[in-house]
C-alpha positions in Angstrom: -37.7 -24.6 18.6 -33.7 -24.5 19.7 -33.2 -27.3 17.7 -34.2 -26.0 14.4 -32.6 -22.8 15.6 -29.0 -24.3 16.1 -29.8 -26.7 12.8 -30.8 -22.8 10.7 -27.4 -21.0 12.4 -25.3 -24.7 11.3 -26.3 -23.9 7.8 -25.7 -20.0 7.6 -22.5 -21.4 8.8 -21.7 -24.0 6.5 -22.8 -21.9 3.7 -20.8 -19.2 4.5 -18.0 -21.1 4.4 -18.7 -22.6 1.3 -19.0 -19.4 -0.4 -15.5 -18.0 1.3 -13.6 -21.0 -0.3 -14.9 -20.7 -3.3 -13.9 -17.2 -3.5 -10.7 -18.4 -2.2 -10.3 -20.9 -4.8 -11.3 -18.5 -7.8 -8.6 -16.1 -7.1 -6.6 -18.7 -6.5 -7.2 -20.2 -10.1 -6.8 -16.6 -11.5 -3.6 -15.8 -10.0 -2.5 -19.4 -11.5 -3.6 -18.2 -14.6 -1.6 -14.9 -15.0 1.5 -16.1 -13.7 1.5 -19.3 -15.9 0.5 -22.1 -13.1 3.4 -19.9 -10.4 6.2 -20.7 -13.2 6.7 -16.8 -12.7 6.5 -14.3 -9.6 6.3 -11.3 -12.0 4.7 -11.0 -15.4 5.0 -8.4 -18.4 2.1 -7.5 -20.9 1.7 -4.8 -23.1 -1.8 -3.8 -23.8 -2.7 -2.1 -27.8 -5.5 0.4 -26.2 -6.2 1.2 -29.9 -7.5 -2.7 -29.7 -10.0 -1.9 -27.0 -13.4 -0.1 -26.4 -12.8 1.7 -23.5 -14.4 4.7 -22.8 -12.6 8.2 -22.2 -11.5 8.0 -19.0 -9.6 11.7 -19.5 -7.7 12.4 -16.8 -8.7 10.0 -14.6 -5.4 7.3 -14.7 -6.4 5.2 -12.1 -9.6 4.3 -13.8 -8.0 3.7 -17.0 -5.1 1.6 -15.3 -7.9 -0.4 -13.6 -9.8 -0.7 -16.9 -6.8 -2.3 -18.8 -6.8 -4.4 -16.0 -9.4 -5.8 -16.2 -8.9 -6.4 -20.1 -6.0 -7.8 -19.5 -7.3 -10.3 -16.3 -10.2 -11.2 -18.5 -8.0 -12.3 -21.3 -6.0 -14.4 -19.0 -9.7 -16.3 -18.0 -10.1 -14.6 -14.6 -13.4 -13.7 -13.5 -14.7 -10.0 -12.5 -15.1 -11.4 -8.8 -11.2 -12.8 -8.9 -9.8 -9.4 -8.5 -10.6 -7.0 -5.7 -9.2 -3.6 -6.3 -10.4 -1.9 -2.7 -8.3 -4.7 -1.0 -4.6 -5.1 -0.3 -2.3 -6.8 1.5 -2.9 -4.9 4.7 -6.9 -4.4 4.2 -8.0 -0.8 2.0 -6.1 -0.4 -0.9 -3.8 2.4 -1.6 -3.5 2.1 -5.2 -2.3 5.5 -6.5 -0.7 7.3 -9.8 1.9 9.6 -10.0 4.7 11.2 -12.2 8.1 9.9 -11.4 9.8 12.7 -13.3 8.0 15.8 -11.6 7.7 17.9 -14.8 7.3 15.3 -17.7 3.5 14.2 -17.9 4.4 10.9 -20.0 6.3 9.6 -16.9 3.2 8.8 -15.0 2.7 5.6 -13.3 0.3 3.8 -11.4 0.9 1.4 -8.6 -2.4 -0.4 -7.8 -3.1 -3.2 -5.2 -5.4 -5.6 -5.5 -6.5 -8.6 -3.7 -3.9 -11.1 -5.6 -0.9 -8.7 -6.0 0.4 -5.5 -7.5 0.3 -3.7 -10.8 2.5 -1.0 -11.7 1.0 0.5 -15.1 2.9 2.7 -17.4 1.8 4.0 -21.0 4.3 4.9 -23.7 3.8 7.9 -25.9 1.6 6.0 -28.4 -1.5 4.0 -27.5 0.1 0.9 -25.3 -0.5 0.4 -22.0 2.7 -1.5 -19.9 1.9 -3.9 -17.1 4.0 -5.8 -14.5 2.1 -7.8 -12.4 3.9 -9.5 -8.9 2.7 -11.8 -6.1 2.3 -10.6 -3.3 5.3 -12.4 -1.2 
């Protein structure tokens, strides 16, 4: 009965390791895919929100800057799973948006962590979404 025992708890193990490398690996592969196989530590995009069905996410920016995300990681060929927005460098996120000009509401940003690295998110006075993307070092 031990033996099948230590043969069950040798598989949980082994599988559990399996599916921590593979997680590994996919964020790996998506962070090679948004900074163009590491030629870059930061990347630009601008994101058309008139191009996209989001919903409204009204005042809620953090939502919305996590939404574009998304988009945006998708586009690049990166996986839901890749990107893990509760998780930074130093375990719970503390993604956040504020204005950086306290009286001027189109001077909001967002600074969100994530799992592979950092966004900061702007939006211009039309309908585009800004988004610098770094490694963490």
């Amino acid at each position: 009965m031990g033996f099948i025992m230590n043969i069950l708890k040798s598989l949980v193990v082994a599988f559990s390791m399996l599916l921590i490398s593979n997680t590994y690996a996919s964020s790996t592969d998506c962070v090679r895919k948004i900074t163009n196989d590491y030629k870059y530590q930061t990347t630009f995009a601008n994101i058309d929100l008139d191009q996209l069905e989001l919903r409204d996410y009204e005042k809620d920016y953090l939502a919305q800057a996590i939404a574009v995300i998304r988009v945006y990681a998708d586009k690049k060929g990166c996986d839901k799973k890749d990107i893990n927005f509760g998780k930074g460098p130093n375990g719970q996120s503390a993604s956040r948006c504020r204005l950086v000009e306290r009286y001027s509401p189109h001077s909001r940003s967002c600074y969100v962590e994530t799992n592979i690295g950092y966004f900061m998110v702007t939006k211009n006075l039309g309908e585009n979404m800004h988004l610098v993307f770094n490694l963490w070092d």
